[in-house]
C-alpha positions as CSV (number, residue, x, y, z in Angstrom):
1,X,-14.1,-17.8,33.2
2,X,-15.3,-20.5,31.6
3,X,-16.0,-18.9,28.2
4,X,-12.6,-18.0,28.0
5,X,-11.1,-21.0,26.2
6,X,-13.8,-21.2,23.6
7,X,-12.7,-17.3,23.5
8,X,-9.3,-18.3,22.7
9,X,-10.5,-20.8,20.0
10,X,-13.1,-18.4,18.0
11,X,-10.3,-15.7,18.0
12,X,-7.7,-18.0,16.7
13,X,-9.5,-19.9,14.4
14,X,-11.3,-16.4,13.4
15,X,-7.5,-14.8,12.3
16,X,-6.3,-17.8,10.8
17,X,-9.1,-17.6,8.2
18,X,-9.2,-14.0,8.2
19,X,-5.4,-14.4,6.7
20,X,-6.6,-16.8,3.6
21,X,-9.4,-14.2,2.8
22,X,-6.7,-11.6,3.1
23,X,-4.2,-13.5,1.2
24,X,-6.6,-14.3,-1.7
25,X,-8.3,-10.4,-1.4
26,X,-4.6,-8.7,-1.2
27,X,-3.7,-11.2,-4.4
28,X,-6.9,-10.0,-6.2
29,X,-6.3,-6.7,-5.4
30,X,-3.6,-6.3,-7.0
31,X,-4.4,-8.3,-10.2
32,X,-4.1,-7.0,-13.3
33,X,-7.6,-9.6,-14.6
34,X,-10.1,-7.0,-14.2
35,X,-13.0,-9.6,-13.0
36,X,-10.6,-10.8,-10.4
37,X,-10.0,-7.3,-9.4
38,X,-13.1,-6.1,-9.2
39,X,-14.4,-9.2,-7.3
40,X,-11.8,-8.7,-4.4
41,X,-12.8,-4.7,-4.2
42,X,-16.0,-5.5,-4.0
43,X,-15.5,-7.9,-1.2
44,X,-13.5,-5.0,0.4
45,X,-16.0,-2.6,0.2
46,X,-19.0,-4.3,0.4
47,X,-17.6,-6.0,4.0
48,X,-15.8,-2.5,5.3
49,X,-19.4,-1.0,4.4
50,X,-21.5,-2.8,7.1
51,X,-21.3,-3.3,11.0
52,X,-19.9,-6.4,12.0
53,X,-23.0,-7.0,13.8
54,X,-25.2,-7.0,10.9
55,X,-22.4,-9.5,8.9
56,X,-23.2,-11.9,11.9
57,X,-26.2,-11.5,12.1
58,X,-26.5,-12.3,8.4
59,X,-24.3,-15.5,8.6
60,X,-26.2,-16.9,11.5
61,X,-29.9,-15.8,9.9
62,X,-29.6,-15.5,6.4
63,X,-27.2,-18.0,5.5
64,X,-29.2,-20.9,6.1
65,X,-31.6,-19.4,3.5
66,X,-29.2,-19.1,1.1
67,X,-27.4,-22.5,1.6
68,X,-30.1,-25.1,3.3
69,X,-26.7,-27.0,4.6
70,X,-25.5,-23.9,6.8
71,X,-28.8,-24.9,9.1
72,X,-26.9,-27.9,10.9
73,X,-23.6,-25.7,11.5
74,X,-22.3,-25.6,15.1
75,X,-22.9,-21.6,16.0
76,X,-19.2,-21.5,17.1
77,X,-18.0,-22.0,13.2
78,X,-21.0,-20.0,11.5
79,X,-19.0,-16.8,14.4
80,X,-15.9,-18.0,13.1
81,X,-16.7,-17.7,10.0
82,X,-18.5,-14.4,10.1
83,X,-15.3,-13.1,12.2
84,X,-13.4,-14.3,9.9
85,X,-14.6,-13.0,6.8
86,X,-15.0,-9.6,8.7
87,X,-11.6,-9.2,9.4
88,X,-10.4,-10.6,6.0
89,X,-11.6,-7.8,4.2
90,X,-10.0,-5.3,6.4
91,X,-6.4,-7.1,6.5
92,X,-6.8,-7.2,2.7
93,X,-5.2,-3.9,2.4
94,X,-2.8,-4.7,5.1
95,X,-1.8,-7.7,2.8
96,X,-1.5,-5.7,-0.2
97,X,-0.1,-2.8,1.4
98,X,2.7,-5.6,2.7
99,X,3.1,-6.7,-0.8
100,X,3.7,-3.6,-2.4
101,X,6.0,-2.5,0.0
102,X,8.5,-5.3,-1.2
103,X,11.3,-3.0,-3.2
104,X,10.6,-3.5,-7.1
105,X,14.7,-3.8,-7.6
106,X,13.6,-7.4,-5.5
107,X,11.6,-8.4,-8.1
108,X,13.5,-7.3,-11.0
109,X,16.9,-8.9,-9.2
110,X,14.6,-12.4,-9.1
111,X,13.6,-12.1,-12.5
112,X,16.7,-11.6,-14.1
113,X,17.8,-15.0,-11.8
114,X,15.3,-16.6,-14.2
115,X,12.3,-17.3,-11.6
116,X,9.1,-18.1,-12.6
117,X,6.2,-15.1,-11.3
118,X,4.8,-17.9,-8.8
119,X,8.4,-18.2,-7.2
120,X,9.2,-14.9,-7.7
121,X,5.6,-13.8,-5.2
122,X,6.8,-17.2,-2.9
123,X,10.2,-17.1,-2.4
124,X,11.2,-13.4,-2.6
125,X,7.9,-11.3,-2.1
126,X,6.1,-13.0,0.6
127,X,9.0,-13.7,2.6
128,X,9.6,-10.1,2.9
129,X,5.7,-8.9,3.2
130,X,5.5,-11.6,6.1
131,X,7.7,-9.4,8.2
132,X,6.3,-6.0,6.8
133,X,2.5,-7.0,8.0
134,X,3.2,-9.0,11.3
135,X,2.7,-5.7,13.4
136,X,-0.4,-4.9,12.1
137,X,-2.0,-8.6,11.8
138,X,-0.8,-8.8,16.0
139,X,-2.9,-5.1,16.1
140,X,-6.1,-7.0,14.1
141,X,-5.6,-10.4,16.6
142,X,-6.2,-8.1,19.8
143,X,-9.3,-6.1,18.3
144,X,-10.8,-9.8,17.5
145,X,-10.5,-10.7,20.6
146,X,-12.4,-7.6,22.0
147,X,-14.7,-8.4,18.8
148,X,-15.4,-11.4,19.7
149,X,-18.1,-10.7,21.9
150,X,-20.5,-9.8,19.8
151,X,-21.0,-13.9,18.4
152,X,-22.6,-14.0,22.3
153,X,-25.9,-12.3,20.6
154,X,-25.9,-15.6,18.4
155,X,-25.7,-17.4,21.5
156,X,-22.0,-18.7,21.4
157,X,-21.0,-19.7,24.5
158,X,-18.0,-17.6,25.1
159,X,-17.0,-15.4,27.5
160,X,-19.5,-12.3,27.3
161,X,-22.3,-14.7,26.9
162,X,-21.4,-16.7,30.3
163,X,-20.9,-13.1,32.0
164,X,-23.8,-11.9,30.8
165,X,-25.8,-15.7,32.0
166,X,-24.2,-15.5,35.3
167,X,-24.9,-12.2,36.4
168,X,-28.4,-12.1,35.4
169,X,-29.4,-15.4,37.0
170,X,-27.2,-14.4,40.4
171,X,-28.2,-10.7,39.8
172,X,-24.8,-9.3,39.8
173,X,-24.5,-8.3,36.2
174,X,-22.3,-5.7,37.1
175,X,-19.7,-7.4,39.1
176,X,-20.1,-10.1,36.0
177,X,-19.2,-7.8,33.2
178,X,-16.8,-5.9,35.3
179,X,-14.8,-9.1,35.5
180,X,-15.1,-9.9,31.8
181,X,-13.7,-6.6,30.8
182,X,-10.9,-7.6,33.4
183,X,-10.4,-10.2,30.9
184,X,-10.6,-9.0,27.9
């Protein structure tokens, strides 16, 4: 039970940057600059095209090829940050799906008020998408959770990775991950 707080953390932490890659994906999404555009669709598809596994996998491997920095990163954010990046792409369309759902006659009515196109997405738009997406962004939360998990095969600390310790070293593995599915 003691992976659970650092659980709790990776899955928090993991949505609230999930929702500023969703944010910025569901804005470029529905861009009219085609290089913007086509940035955030390829982001979409490129991320909604591989296991989350691999994207992990990547970030904890491959990364610190890329960017010689990444090497020194605590494996909790480098999970975070593959989580989140994950699960940005797929709320992308939840975003923009959210945002389009916001009556044109709202837009138009704001417009005619005078509003700028930046107060016209803050004030009118995103108040309204807010309450259209909140379902579904609860829906994406509880799959983190569950999701999770697989940072333990980067060895993050949390709660499948302590289940899995503990019941190999006391050889009761399945009593271990019987109680972490309790948990989860």
């Amino acid at each position: 039970l003691g992976g659970v707080p650092i659980t709790i953390v990776i899955s928090v932490a993991s949505i609230l940057l999930a929702i500023v890659f969703a944010l910025l994906g569901a804005m470029g999404r529905i861009s009219t600059v085609a290089p913007v555009y086509a940035l955030a669709t390829l982001y979409v598809s490129l991320v909604r095209g591989t296991p989350l596994i691999v994207q992990i996998f990547f970030v904890w491997l491959a990364l610190p090829t890329i960017w010689p920095a990444a090497s020194g990163i605590d494996l909790i954010w480098l999970g975070i940050f593959a989580l989140g990046f994950n699960y940005g792409a797929y709320m992308t369309e939840i975003f923009r799906a959210g945002i389009q759902a916001v009556p044109r006659g709202q837009r138009e009515a704001a417009a005619a008020l005078g509003l700028t196109q930046q107060r016209i997405m803050a004030r009118v738009v995103m108040p309204q998408a807010v309450r259209i997406v909140t379902p579904a962004v609860g829906n994406e939360f509880i799959a983190m959770i569950k999701d999770s998990a697989l940072v333990s095969f980067i060895g993050v600390q949390e709660l499948m990775w302590r289940a899995s310790t503990v019941g190999k070293s006391k050889f009761h593995n399945f009593e271990t991950l019987l109680l972490a599915a309790a948990v989860y």
